[in-house]
C-alpha positions in Angstrom: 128.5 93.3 93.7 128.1 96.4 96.0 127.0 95.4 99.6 124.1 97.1 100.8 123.5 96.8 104.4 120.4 98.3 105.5 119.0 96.8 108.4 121.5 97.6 111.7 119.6 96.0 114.0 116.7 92.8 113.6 113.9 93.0 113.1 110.8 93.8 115.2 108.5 90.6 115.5 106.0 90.6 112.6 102.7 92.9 112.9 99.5 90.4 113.2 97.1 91.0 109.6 95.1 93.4 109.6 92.1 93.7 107.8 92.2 95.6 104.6 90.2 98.9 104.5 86.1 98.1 103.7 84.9 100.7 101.4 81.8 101.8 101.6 80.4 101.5 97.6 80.9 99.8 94.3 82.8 102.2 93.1 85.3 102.9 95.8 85.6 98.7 95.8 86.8 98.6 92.4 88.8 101.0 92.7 90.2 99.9 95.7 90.7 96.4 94.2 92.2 98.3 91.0 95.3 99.9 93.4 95.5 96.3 95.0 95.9 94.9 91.3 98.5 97.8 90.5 100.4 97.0 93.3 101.0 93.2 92.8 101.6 93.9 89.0 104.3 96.6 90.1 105.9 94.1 92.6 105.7 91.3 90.2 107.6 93.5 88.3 110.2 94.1 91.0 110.3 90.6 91.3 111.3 90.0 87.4 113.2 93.2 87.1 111.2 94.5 84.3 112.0 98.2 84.7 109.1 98.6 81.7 106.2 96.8 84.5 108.4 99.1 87.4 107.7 102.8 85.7 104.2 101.8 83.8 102.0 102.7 86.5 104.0 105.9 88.1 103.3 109.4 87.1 106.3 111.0 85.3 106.7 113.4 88.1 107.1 111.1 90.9 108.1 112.0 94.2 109.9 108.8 96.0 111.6 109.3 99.6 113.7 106.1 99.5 115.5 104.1 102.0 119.1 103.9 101.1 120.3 107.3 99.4 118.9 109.3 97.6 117.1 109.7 99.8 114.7 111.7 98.1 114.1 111.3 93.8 111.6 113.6 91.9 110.9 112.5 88.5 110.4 108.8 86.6 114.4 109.1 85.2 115.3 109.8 89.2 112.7 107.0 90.7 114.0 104.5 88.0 117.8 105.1 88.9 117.2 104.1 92.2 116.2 100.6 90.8 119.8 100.1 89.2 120.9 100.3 93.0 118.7 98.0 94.7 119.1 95.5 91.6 123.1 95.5 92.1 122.4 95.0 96.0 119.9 91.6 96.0 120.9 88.5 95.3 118.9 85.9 93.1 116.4 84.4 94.0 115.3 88.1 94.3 112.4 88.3 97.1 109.9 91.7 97.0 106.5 91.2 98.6 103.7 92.7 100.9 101.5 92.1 103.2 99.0 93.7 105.2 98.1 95.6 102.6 95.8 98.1 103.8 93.8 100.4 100.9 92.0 104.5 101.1 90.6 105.3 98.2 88.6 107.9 97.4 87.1 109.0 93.4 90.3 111.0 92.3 92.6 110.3 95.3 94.1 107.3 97.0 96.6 105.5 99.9 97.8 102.7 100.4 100.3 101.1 103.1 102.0 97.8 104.0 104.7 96.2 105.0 107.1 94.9 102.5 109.1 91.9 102.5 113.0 91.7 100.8 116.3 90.2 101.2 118.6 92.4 102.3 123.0 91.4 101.7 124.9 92.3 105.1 128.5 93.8 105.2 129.9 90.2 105.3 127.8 89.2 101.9 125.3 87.6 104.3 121.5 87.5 103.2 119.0 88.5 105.6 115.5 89.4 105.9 114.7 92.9 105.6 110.9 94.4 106.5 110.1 97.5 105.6 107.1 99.9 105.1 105.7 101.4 101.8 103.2 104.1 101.8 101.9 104.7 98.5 99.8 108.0 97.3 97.6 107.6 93.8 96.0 109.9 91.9 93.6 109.1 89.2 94.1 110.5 85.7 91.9 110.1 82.8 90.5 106.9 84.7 93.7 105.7 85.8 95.5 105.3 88.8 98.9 106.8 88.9 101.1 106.5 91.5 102.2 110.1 92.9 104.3 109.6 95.7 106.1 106.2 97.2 107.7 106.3 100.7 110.2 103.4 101.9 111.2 103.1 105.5 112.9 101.1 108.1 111.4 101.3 111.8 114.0 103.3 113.9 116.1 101.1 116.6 117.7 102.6 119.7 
């Protein structure tokens, strides 16, 4: 099993929860409650490494800026690859959440943010927790919301 340390330093304390963005009609609700939806299903998927759930709900011309290299991957085959590598890097039980989920949606348009929660394996095989960021940008196509671009980062430490 490869070793992939990517946290050099801890962790910053954890962020107090933040309110999740109020939207301002029906519409916008359901469709901000649609992304929230989207988002557990894809990290449920995560979770069970069904690379099927992973890719259903991104746009075949993805644009992901990832954490560990590549750091940047345009296109589903490109986005998916980057699975095979976080897969061989996590041990079982495999953890992949968020929280403070936070939610702009618009009627064709959409972001989202949080913080993401994962077990990251140091350079001596230790596991550790690893908190991260995801910024997510949807569009909606034919009634659906596709997932356009994903961003993961790791705050920077002096």
């Amino acid at each position: 099993m490869e070793v992939c340390d990517l946290k050099s330093k801890p962790s910053p304390t954890r962020a107090r929860n933040v309110p999740s963005f109020k939207p301002s009609n029906d519409s916008t609700s359901n469709d901000v409650q649609l992304i929230r939806t989207l988002i557990d299903r894809w990290a449920e998927a995560v979770r069970k490494e069904d690379f099927t759930a992973i890719r259903a709900d991104h746009d075949p011309d993805i644009l992901m800026f990832d954490v560990p290299p590549p750091f940047l991957s345009r296109g589903i085959d490109a986005y998916m690859a980057t699975w095979d590598l976080f897969f061989s890097c996590v041990k079982k039980p495999l953890t992949f959440d968020f929280e403070d989920v936070e939610i702009t949606a618009g009627h064709e348009v959409a972001f989202a943010t949080a913080k993401g929660n994962c077990v990251n394996t140091d350079r001596d095989g230790k596991r550790e927790p690893l908190e991260f960021r995801l910024t997510m940008g949807l569009k909606k196509i034919d009634g659906k919301w596709r997932v356009m671009h994903e961003h993961h980062s790791l705050p920077a430490f002096d």
